[in-house]
Structure formats: C-alpha cells, structure tokens
N, C-alpha and C positions, 0 to 999 in steps of 0.2 A: 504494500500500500504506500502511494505516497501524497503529498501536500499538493497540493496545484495553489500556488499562492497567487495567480490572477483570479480564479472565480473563488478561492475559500474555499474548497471540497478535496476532500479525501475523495482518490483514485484509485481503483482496483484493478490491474492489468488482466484484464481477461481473455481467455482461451478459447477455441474453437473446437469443435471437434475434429476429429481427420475427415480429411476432404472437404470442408468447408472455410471458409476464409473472413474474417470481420469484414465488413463494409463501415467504417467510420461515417459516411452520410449517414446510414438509418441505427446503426450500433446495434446490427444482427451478424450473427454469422451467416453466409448466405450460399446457396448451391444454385445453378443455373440447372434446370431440365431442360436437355433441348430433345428435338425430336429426329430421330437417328429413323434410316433405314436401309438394309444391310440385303446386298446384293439388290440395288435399286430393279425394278420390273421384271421379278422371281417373288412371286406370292408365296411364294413357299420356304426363300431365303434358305434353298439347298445347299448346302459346303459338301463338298467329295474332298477325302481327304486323300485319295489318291489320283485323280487326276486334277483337281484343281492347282492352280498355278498361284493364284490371287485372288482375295476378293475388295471386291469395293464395297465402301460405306460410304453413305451420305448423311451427313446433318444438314436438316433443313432449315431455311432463312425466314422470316415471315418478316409482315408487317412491324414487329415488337422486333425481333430480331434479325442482327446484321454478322454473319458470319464472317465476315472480312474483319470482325473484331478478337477472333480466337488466334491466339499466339501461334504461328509457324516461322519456324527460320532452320534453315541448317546446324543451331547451335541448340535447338530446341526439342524434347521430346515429344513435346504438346501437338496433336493429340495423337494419344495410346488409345491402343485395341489388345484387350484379349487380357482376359482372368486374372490372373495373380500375378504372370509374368508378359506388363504390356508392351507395345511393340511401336513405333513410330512407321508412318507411312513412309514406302518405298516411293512412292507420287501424290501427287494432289493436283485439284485442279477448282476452279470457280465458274458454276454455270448454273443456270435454270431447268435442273435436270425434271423438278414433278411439273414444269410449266406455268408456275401460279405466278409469273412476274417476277419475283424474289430470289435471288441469288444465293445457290447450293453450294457448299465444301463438300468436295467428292473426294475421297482419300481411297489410296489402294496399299494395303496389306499383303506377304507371304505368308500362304495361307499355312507353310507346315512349321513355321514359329509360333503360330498361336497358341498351339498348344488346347485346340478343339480334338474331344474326346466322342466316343459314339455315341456316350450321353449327354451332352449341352446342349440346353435347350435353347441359353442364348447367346449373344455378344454383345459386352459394353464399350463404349468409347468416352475417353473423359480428357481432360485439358485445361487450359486456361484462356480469360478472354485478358485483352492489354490491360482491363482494369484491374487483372489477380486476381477474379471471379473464378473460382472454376466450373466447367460445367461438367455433363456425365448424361448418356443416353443410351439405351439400349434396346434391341430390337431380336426379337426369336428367331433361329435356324434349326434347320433339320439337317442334321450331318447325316452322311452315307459314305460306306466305306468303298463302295465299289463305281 
C-alpha cells in the first residue's frame, strides 16, 4: 500500500488474473472476446492430421472492432494458436474474408505443431491489441486422422 499525496488516499496495487490485463481508464481487469473462425468456409472446421499442411484462422473485425489493432510484428508472438503449447503464425494477411465490409486477420498455422489430438474439440487463439488488451477466441474442429 502506498500514500498518493496528491489526492490523500491510500493505494493498493492490484493484480489481475492471468490472461487479463488492468485497463486504468475503467480500473477493471479486462479480456477482449473476439470472434474467431477456424478453417474459414468448412462448417465442419475438419483438421486431418495427416495430410493437412496448415490451417487458417480468422478473427473477425466488426463495426466495434478493428483488427488492425492486434499486435503482429516479427518480434512478436501475438497471436498464438493451439492448447498449452501456442504457436505464432507462419503468415497472415488483412481482408474481408465473411464479406460484411469489415476487415478480417487471417493467420495461417503448421498444422503438426499444434499439437491437435483425435480428441479436440476445439482451437483457441489469443494475443494482444496495441493497447495490452489481450484478446482470446475460439472456435470447434473435428480432427481426423486419415
């Protein structure tokens, strides 16, 4: 605890839980849900784990949100895919991939680091936006071995 001797109040540094980040404007800890969709126009979001090569993810952009604001750089792991042990995309790319006007991060993944088993039901992807937000979205697969 300490003094803040401009306003007169005792201060408590407080913590966050993991994966969530303070926001000093509202003084929450806060997580972004974004809306992720994993192998874009495969309803069935199938991963073969032996012949797929890569899959693509997309997190969508909407009216509220600008995904040009999620951290990517070559110095950066943001954003990770896949379970416990996540992985930074091989590629990415910026487009309108569901159509709605709104600008999509498509990211692509190797599909045999992720470390999907012939029981996962899904895949998450999480990261940061420039403001240290981080976000986190995930979307259901059907793995198949053959």
């Amino acid at each position: 605890m300490t003094y803040n001797t401009t306003d007169k109040l005792c201060e408590v540094a407080y913590s966050c839980p993991t994966g969530t980040a303070f926001d000093s404007s509202t003084d929450l800890c806060v997580l972004r849900i974004v809306s992720t969709d994993i192998k874009p126009g495969d309803s069935t979001n199938a991963i073969n784990l032996k012949n797929d090569q890569t899959v693509t993810v997309a997190i969508l952009g909407s009216s509220t949100f600008n995904v040009k604001n999620i951290v990517i750089s070559p110095l950066s792991s943001s954003p990770t895919f896949g379970g416990n042990t996540p992985h930074s995309p091989i590629k990415y790319s910026y487009q309108d991939l569901n159509k709605d006007g709104k600008t999509d991060l498509v990211v692509q993944y190797k599909v045999a680091s992720l470390g999907f088993s012939p029981t996962s039901t899904q895949g998450c992807i999480s990261g940061t936006l420039a403001n240290t937000i981080p976000i986190y979205g995930c979307d259901s697969v059907k793995v198949v071995k053959s």
